[in-house]
N, C-alpha and C positions, 0 to 999 in steps of 0.2 A: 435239128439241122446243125450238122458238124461244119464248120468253114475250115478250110485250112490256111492258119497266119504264117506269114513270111517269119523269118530266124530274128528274133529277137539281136535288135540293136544295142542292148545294156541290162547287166545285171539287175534283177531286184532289187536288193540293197541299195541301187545308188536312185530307187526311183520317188522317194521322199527323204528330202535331206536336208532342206529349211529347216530351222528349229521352229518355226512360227507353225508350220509345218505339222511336224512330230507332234506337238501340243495339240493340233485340231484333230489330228486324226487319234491320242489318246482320249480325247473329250467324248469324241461321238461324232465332233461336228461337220471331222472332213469323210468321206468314204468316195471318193474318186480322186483318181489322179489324172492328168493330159498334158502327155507326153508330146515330142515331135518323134522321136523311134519308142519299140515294143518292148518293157522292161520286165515284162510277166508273162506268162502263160495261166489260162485259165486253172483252176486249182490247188497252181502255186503259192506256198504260204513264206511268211516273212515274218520276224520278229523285232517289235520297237520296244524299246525299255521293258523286255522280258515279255510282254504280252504276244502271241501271237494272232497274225491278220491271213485271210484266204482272198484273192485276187478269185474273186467271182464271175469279173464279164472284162473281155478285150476286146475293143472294136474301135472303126475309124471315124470321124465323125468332123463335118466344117465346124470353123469357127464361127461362121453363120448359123449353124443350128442348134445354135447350143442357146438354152433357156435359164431364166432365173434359177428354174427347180436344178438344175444343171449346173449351175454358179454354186447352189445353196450345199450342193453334193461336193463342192470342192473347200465349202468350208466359207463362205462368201452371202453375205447377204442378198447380191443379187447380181447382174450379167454384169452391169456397170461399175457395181467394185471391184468383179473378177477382172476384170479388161483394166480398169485402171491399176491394179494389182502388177498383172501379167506386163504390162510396158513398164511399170515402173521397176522391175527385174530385168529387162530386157531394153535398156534404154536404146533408142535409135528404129528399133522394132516395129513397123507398122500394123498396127489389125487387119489383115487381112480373112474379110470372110469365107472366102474360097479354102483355106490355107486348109489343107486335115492336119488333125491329129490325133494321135492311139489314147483311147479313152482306156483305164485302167479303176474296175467297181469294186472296191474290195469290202468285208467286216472283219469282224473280231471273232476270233474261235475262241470261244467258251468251254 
């Protein structure tokens, strides 16, 4: 089942750009990204400190639906650190469950 995603809001490159960041996802421990706009297309690959990564799934998802295992894919021990994480970047910001965001699944090409 093919969907068709709207035009990409932002390059790749600028779609992990924390260094806390870059560190998780060279570990292993991040492999999602969530975004507010679409910084990927399925497929597409990207390079952090010479390694390259495949953006594997792009889709929209609440901030309500999102689970530990969910959290854990972002590099997060669990929803509660991801949320106190995500405001405390974003100060002012309220949780909003409703709120979507472009979910971005990538690994590492070997």
């Amino acid at each position: 089942m093919s969907k068709t995603l709207p035009p990409k809001t932002c390059s790749i490159d600028r779609m992990i750009t924390r260094e806390e960041d870059v560190q998780k996802v060279l570990t292993g421990e991040k492999t999602a990204q969530r975004r507010n706009g679409r910084y990927a297309d399925p497929g597409e690959t990207w390079e952090v400190e010479g390694r390259k990564f495949e953006v594997t799934e792009v889709y929209q998802q609440s901030l309500g639906e999102m689970t530990d295992e969910h959290a854990r894919m972002e590099g997060y021990k669990d929803l509660e650190a991801y949320k106190q994480s995500i405001l405390s970047i974003h100060p002012g910001m309220p949780w909003v469950p409703a709120m979507k965001v472009w979910v971005h699944e990538f690994r590492e090409v070997k």
